[in-house]
N, C-alpha and C positions, 0 to 999 in steps of 0.2 A: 539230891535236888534235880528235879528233871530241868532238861533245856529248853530253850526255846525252839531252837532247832528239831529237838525230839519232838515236842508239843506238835509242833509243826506237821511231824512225819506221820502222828498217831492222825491227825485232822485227817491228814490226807488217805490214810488209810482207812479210816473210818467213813470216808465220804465217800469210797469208792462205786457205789450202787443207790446213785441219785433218784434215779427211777424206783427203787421197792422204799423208798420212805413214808409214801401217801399211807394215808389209813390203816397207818399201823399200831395204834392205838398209844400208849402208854401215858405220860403225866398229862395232866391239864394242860398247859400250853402248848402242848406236839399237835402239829395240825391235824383237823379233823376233815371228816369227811361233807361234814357239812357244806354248804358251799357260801352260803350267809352269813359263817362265823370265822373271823379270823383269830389266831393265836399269834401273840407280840413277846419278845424276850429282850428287855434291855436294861440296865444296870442304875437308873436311875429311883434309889431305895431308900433315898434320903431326904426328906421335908427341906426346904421348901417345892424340888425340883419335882419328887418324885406328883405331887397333886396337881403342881404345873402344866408337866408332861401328860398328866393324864387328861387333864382339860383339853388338847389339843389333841391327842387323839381321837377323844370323846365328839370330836368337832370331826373329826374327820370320817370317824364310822359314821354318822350319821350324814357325812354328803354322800359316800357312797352306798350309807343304806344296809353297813354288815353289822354285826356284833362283835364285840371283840372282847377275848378272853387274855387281859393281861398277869405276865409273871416277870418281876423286877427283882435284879441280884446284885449283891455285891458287886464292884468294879473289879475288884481282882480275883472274882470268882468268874467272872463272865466267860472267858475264854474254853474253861475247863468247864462248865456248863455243856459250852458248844460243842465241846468233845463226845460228851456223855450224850447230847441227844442226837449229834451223828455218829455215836454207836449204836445205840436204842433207834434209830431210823422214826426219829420224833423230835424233828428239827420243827420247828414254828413258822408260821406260814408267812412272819414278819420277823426282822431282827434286828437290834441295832449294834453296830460294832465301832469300837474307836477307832478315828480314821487310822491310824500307822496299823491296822491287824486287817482293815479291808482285804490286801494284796496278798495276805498270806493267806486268808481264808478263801480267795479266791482261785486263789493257785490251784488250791487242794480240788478244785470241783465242786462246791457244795454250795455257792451262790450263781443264782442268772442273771447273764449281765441285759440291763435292761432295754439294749437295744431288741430284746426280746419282744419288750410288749407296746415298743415304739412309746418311749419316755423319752420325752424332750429335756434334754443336758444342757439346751443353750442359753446365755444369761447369767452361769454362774461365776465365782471366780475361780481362775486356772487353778489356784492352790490346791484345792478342794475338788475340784474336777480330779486334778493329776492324784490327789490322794486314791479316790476313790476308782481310778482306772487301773487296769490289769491286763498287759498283752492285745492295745487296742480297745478297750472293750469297757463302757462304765458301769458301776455293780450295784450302786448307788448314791444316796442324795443327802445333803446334809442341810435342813432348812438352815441352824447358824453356826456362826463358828467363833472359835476366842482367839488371842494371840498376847502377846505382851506389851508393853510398856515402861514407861518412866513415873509412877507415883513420888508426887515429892509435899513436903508439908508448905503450906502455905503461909501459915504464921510465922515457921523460922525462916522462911525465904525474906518473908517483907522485914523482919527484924534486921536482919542482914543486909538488907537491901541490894538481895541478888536476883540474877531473871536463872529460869530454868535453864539448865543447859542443851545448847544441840551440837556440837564436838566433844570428841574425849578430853582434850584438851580441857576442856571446859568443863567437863564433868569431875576431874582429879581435883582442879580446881577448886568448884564447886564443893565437893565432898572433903576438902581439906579443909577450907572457912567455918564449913558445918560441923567440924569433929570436935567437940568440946566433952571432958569429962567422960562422964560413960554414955556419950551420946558420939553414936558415928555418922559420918559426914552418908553414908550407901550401905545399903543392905542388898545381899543376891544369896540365889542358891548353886552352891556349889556341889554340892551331894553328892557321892558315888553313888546316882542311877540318873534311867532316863532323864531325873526331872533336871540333875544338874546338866547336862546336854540339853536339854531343851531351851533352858535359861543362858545359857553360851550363843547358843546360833543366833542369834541378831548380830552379836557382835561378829561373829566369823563370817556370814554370811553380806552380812553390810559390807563389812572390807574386803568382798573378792574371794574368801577363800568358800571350798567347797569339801563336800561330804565324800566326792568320789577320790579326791587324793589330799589327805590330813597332813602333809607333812610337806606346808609350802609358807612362803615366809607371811603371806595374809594370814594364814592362822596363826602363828608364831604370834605375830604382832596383837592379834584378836587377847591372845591368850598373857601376853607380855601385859595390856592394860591392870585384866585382872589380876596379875599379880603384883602392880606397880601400887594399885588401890589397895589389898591387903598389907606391901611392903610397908607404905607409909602411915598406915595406920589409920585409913580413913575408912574402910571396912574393916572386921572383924574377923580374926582368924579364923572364928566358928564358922564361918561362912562354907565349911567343907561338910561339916556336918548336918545345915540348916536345910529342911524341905521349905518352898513356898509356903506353906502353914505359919512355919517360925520367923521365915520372914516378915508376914503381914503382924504376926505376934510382935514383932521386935520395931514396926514402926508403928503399930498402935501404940504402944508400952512409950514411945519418946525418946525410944534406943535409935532409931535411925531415920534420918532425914530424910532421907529421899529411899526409894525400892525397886527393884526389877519385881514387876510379880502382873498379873491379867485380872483383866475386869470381874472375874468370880467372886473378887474381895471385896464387890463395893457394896454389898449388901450389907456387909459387915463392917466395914469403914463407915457407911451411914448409921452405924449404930452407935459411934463413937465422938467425942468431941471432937474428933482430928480435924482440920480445914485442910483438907486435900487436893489436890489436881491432878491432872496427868498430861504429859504429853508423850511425842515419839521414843524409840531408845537413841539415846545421839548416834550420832556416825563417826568416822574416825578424819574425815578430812570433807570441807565444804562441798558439796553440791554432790556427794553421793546419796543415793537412793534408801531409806531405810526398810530391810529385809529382817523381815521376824518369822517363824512359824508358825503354820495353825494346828489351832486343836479344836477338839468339836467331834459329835458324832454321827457316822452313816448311816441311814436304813437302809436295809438290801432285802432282797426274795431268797430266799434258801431254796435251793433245788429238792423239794416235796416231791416231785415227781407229779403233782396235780395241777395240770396246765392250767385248769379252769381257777383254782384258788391262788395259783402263783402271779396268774394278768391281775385278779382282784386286787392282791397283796401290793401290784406293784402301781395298781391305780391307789391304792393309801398311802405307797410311799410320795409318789409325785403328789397326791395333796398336801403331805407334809411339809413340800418343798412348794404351796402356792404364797402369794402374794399374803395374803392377811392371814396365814399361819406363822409366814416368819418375821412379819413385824412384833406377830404379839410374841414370839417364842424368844426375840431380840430383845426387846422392851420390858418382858417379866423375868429375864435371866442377865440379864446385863450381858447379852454377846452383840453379834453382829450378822446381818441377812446375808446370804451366799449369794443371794441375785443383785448383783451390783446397781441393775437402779432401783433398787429399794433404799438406797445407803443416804442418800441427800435426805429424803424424808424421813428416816429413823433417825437421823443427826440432828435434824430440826426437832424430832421430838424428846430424844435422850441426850443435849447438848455435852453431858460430861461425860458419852463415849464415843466424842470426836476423834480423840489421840487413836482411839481406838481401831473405828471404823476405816481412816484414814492408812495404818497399818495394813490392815487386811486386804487391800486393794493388790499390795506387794507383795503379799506374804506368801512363803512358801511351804509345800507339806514336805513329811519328813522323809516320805518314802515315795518321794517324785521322781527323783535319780536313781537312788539305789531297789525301791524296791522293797523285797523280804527280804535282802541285807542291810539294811539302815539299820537294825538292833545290836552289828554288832560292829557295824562303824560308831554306834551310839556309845557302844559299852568304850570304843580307845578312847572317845572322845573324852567322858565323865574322868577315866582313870589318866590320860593327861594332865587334865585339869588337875587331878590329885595332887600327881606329883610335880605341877609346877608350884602348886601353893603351898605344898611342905617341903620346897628347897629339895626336896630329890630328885630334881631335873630343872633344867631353864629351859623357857618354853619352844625355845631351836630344839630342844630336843627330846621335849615333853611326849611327843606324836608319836616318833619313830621308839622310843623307850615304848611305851604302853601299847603299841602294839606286836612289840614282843611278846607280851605278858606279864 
């Protein structure tokens, strides 16, 4: 199984000669030499999003007046795409990358950062900014972005006659009153991989702890909740096994009262009887700040090596990132706008992605500190978590255990 690290090394070797990539013919979307057509590669290959996405595009070649030749791939082909067409020196004249791989692809040389074509970066929020920066320098723009929250059912709240929680305190609580039968009081993802670190960081992050040193008592305690909630039986021990999917699965289903999971669901939640809400994820002690991460994706310029369609490219990318591109890209995907004062009048128009919006203000990206090494502070993190919720470590020693190996 190759690495990421290796991945990494092949990008960078493959990008070495930014300059002979123009008009070098090869697949349909390697840029061409035209200067009126742009070629776009990004991973959204799935209905509803993928028609979505192209409507905004379609909006956008048309202010600038190009054509555009789009190719959309799998999410976990995408990387290894990029490989292939910076070997084949038929990188696309537009790209989109998940923000946590921006920094690594930028590393390699193979994207321009846009202070090139004098793109205005200001406006947005930091999160997303610091994702998408590299050594100074930003590579690109993300009209919106997602983060998480607290989904919880409304009709077992009023039954109950509880309010949503905003301390852990409150939330054990909460999720203890609510565990009845084969119904659990919380659903999260715990998963050995990213997504179970991703689902962690609010909590680590809300309480002080940090990505650049795992092994300090805010995490400890971060990671002590979750397994106070599995101990007593108010979440589910499958919880190690469960991706985000099996989550929203297991609180559509009536298995779980309340959920850690992002507004991607609510398309699918409105398809269902649930009477849903959301708010923040609690915090661990009053009047701290709630810190969640963003996800969302960047457009960037790949280094073509053709100045003249790489300025075009990067005036597409900044329309993607105007004003009435990212309310409607907010509005028809359930995320949130990067330009902060767009956020009052998206909230006024999508009131149920208040919890949301609200988040994102604070939120942080994943590779703001560390960088191209977040993937494998990511990997101690997921494998702590492991082994504090199968009892082969307490979470004093969850961190420093898993990053042994």
């Amino acid at each position: 199984m190759r690495t990421r690290k290796t991945l990494i090394t092949l990008v960078a070797g493959a990008a070495v000669l930014p300059l002979a990539l123009a008009g070098c013919g090869g697949g349909g979307s390697a840029s061409s030499g035209d200067p009126d057509t742009l070629t776009i590669l990004d991973y959204y290959n799935n209905e509803p999003d993928k028609t979505l996405v192209q409507d905004l595009l379609d909006q956008c070649a048309a202010d600038i007046d190009v054509t555009i030749e789009r190719e959309s791939v799998p999410g976990k082909d995408l990387i290894q795409k990029v490989l292939q067409r910076s070997s084949s020196k038929t990188l696309p004249d537009v790209l989109m990358l998940d923000n946590p791989d921006v920094q690594e692809i930028a590393a390699t040389g193979g994207l321009a950062p846009l202070s090139d074509f004098d793109v205005d970066t200001s406006g947005f929020a930091q999160g997303i900014l610091d994702a998408a920066t590299y050594d100074g320098e930003v590579y690109g723009l993300a009209p919106v972005v997602n983060t998480l929250g607290l989904f919880y059912n409304v009709d077992l709240f009023e039954q109950a006659g509880l309010q949503p929680p905003t301390t852990w305190d409150e939330l054990k609580e909460t999720a203890a009153v609510l565990t009845s039968g084969d119904q659990y009081g919380i659903a999260f993802s715990a998963i050995a991989t990213y997504e179970g670190s991703w689902q962690f960081l609010p909590f680590m992050w809300t309480n002080g702890g940090d990505e650049t040193d795992l092994q300090t008592p805010e995490n400890a305690e971060a990671l002590q909740l979750w397994v106070d909630l599995v101990g007593s039986g108010s979440a589910s021990e499958s919880v190690i096994n469960w991706s985000q999917g099996d989550v929203k699965d297991q609180f559509v289903a009536g298995k779980a009262a309340m959920m850690v999971n992002g507004p991607w669901n609510i398309p699918a939640l409105n398809e269902t009887d649930v009477n849903w809400a959301s708010v923040q994820v609690p915090v661990n002690k009053v009047g701290q700040t709630p810190v969640a991460p963003l996800g969302g994706e960047v457009w960037t310029v790949p280094q073509t090596g053709d100045k003249a369609k790489q300025a075009k490219a990067a005036e597409f990318v900044e329309c993607m990132s105007g004003d009435d591109i990212e309310l409607q890209a907010a509005e028809s995907r359930f995320t949130v706008p990067t330009r902060t004062d767009l956020i009052p009048e998206y909230v006024e128009k999508v009131p149920s992605m208040e919890a949301f919006a609200e988040q994102v203000v604070n939120a942080r990206s994943r590779t703001g500190e560390l960088g191209e090494d977040w993937p494998e502070q990511a990997t101690v993190i997921y494998n702590a978590i492991q082994l504090a919720l199968t009892g082969k470590a307490t979470p004093d020693e969850a961190f420093e255990q898993a990053a042994k190996g």
